[in-house]
N, C-alpha and C positions, 0 to 999 in steps of 0.2 A: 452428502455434505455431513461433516463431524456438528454434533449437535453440542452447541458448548455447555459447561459445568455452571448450573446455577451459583454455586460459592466465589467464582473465579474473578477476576478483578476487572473491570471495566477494560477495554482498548481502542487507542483510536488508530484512526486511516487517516493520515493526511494523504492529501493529493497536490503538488505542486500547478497553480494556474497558470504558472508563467510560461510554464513548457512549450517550445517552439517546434522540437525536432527540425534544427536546423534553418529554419525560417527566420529571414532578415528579419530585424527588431522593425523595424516600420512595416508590417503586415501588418493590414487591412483587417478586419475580423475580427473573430472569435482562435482565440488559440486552442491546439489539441489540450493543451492541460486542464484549461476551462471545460473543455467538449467533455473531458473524459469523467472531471469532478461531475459534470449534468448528469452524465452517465450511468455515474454511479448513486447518484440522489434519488433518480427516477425509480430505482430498485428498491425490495425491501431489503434492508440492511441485518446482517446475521445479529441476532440478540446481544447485548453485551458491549456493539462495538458501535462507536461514534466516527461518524465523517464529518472530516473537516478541511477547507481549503487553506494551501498556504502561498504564500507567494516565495518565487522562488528555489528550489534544493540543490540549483549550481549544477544541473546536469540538462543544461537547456539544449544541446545537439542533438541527445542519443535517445529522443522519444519521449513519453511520457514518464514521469518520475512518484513513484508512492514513496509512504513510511509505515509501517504497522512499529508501533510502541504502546507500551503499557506502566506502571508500576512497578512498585516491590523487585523480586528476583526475575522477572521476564524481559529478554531480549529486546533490543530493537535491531529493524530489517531496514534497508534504504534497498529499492528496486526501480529499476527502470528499464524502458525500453517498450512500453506497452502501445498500444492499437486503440482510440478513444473511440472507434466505432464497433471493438469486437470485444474487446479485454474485460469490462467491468461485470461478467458473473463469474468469473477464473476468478477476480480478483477479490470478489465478496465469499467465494468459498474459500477460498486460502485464510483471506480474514477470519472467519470463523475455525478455521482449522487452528492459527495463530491464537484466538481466543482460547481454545478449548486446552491449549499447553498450557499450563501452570508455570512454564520458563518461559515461554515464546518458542521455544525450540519445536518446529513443526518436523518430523521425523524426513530425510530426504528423500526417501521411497514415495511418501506421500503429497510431494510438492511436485506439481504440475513444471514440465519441462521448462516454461518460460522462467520461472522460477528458480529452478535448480540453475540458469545459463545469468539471470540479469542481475544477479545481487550486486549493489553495489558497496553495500560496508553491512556492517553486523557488528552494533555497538552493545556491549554490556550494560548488566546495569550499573547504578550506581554503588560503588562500592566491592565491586567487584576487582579481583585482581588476577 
């Protein structure tokens, strides 16, 4: 795991609870998104970066859905499509990988296949053209 840069700016993780992966909205239970946000709790969290549940990111068919965003000049990532019973230490190292960029920009060699396949947007920062 990339050990991040004490100077570097905080980030967080949202995790979408609402995620269904194609599950009728009247399911019984606990949703993968919730499962996956547990998931990810239950771990130690890479330094620097904050998890936090959100409801809803409008990708409720296609699996589990993250955000990694930060500050300043670094990126944000919308990914989806993950596993709430396997995904969350893939997803805490990339986190930290994400932390340790100064942009957000995790090098594509170094992003885990799921990864390099689920991106769903990659939004600049602010002020960015």
């Amino acid at each position: 795991m990339t050990e991040p840069m004490p100077d570097v700016a905080p980030v967080e993780l949202l995790v979408c609870l609402t995620c269904r992966r194609g599950q009728p909205t009247d399911t019984e239970g606990t949703r993968p998104g919730a499962m996956l946000h547990e998931a990810l709790a239950g771990q130690d969290l890479p330094a620097g970066v904050t998890l936090r549940g959100v409801e809803c990111l409008s990708n409720c068919d296609h699996g589990c859905s993250i955000v990694f965003r930060g500050g300043g000049s670094r990126w944000t990532y919308v990914y989806g499509n993950f596993d709430e019973t396997t995904d969350a230490p893939m997803i805490l190292d990339v986190a930290a990988r994400y932390h340790a960029a100064p942009d957000g920009l995790v090098p594509w060699r170094e992003r885990p296949v799921h990864f390099r396949k689920n991106c769903i947007a990659r939004i600049p920062p602010i002020g960015e053209t």
